[in-house]
C-alpha positions in Angstrom: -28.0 -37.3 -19.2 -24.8 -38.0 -20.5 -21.5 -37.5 -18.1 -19.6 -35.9 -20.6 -19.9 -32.6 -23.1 -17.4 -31.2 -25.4 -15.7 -28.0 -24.6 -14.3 -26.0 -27.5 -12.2 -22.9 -27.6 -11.3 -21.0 -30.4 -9.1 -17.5 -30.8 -9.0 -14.9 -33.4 -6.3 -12.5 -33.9 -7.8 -9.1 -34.9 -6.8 -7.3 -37.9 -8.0 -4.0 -37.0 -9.9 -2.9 -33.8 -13.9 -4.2 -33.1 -15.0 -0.5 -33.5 -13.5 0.1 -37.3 -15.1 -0.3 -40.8 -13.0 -3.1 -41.2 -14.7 -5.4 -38.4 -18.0 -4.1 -39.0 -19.9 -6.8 -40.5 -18.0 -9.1 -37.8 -19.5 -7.4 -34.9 -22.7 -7.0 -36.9 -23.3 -10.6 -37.4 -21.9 -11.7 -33.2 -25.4 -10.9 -31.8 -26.7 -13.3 -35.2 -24.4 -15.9 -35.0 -24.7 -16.3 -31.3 -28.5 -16.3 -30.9 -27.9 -19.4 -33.9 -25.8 -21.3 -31.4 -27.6 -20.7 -28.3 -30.4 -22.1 -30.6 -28.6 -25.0 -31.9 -29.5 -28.4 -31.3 -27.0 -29.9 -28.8 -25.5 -26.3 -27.8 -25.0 -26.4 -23.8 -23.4 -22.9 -23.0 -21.0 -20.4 -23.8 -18.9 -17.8 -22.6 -20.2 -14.3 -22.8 -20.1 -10.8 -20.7 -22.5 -8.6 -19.8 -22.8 -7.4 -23.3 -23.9 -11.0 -24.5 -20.6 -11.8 -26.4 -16.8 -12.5 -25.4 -15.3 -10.0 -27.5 -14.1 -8.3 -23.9 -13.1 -10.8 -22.3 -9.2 -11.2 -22.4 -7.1 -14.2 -23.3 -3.6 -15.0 -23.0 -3.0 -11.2 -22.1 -2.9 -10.2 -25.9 -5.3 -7.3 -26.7 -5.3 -8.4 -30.4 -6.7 -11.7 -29.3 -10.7 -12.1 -29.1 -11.8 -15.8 -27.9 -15.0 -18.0 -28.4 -15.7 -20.5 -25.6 -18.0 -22.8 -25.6 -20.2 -26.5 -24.4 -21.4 -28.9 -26.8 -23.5 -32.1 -26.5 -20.9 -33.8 -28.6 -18.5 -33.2 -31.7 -21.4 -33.7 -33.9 -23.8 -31.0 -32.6 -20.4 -28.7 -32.5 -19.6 -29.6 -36.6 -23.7 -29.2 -37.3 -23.4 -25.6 -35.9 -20.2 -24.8 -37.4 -20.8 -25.9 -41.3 -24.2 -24.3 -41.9 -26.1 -20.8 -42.2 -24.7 -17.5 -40.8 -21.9 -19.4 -39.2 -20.6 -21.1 -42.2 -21.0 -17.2 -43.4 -18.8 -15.9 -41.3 -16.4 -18.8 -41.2 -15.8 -18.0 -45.0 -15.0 -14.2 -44.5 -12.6 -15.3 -41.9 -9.5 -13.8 -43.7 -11.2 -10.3 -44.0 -11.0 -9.8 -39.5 -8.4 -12.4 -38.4 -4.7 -12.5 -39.0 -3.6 -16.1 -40.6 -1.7 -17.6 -37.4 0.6 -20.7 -37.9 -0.6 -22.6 -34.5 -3.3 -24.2 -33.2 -6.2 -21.6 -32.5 -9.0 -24.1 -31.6 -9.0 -27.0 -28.9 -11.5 -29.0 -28.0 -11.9 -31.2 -24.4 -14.5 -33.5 -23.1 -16.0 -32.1 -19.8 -17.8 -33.4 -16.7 -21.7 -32.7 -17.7 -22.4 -29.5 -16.2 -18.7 -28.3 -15.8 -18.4 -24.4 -17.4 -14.6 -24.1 -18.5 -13.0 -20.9 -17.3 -10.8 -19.2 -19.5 -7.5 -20.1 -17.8 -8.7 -23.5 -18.7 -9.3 -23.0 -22.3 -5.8 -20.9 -22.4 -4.3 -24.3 -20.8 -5.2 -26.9 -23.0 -4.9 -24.9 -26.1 -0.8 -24.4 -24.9 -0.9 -27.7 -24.7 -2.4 -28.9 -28.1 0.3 -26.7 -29.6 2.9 -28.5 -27.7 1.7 -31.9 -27.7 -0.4 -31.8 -30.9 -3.3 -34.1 -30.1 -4.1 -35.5 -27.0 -7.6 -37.2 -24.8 -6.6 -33.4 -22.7 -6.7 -31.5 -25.9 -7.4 -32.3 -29.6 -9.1 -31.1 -32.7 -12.2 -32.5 -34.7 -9.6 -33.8 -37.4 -8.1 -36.2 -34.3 -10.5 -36.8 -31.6 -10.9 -38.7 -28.5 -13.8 -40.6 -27.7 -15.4 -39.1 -24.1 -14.4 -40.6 -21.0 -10.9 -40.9 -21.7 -8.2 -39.6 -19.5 -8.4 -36.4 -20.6 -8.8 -34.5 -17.1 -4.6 -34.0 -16.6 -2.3 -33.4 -19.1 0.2 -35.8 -21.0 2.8 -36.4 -18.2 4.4 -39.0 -16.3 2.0 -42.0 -15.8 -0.2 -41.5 -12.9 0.6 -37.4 -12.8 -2.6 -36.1 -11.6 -1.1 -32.8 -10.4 -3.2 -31.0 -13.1 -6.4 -32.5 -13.0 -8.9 -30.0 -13.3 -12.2 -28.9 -11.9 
C-alpha cells in the first residue's frame, strides 16, 4: 500500500438548471460516467449523496456550482480515466452545460492513503491554487508535485503548520 493517493476536485458552473432540456444528456450520462470511474483501474473513492452523485451537494455556497470530488491511486490512473470513453465524451460537450470560468476550477492534492477529503477541504485548496497558482498543497496535472511533499499546510511562513489538515 502506498501512503499517499491523489485527491482531485473539480467545479462546474451550470448553464441552466439539472432538471432542463438543456442539461439532459449531462445528467443522463452521471450514473454512466460514474459507474466508469468507480470501475477504473486505480479509482479509490468519490464523493457522492444518497442519490449516487454530488450534483446536491453544495460548494462554496453558489447554487450554480455543481462539484466532482474524488481519490485516485496516482495522476496517472486520474489522466487514464479522464482522456478515454464516456468521460472523454462528456469532457468534449463541456461548453454545452458549464459556463467558461476564467479561474482555476480543478485542484489536485496528494492525501494520506485512506484520507476521504471533505468538501471544505476541496473548497480550501482550490482558493488557494487560484491565489498561489501551483503549489505541493494544491496544483494541477500541467504542474505537479511528486507525493510526499509538504503539501499537508499551505504556502506560508516556514514552519506554519497552523493549517495542516486531517
Amino acid at each position: 500500500m502506498t501512503a499517499y493517493e491523489l485527491a482531485q476536485v473539480n467545479i462546474a458552473r451550470l448553464k441552466a438548471p439539472l432538471d432542463t432540456p438543456l442539461l439532459k444528456d449531462f445528467v443522463d450520462n452521471l450514473d454512466p460516467v460514474n459507474a466508469d470511474a468507480d470501475a477504473a483501474a486505480g479509482f479509490v473513492w468519490r464523493l457522492q449523496s444518497d442519490d449516487g452523485d454530488a450534483t446536491a451537494i453544495p460548494v462554496f455556497d453558489d447554487p450554480w456550482l455543481i462539484v466532482n470530488l474524488s481519490v485516485w491511486r496516482d495522476t496517472d490512473a486520474l489522466t487514464a480515466f479522464m482522456y478515454q470513453g464516456r468521460h472523454r465524451e462528456m469532457l468534449g460537450r463541456r461548453r454545452e452545460w458549464f459556463e467558461r470560468v476564467e479561474e482555476a476550477m480543478t485542484a489536485l492534492w496528494w492525501v494520506p492513503a485512506g484520507h476521504r477529503p471533505a468538501v471544505a477541504e476541496a473548497e480550501a485548496r482550490l482558493s488557494h491554487l487560484r491565489t498561489h497558482g501551483p503549489t505541493p498543497y494544491a496544483f494541477t496535472l500541467r504542474t505537479s508535485f511528486p507525493p510526499g511533499t509538504d503539501g499537508l499546510a499551505p504556502a506560508g511562513p516556514v514552519g506554519d503548520k497552523s493549517r495542516a489538515g486531517d
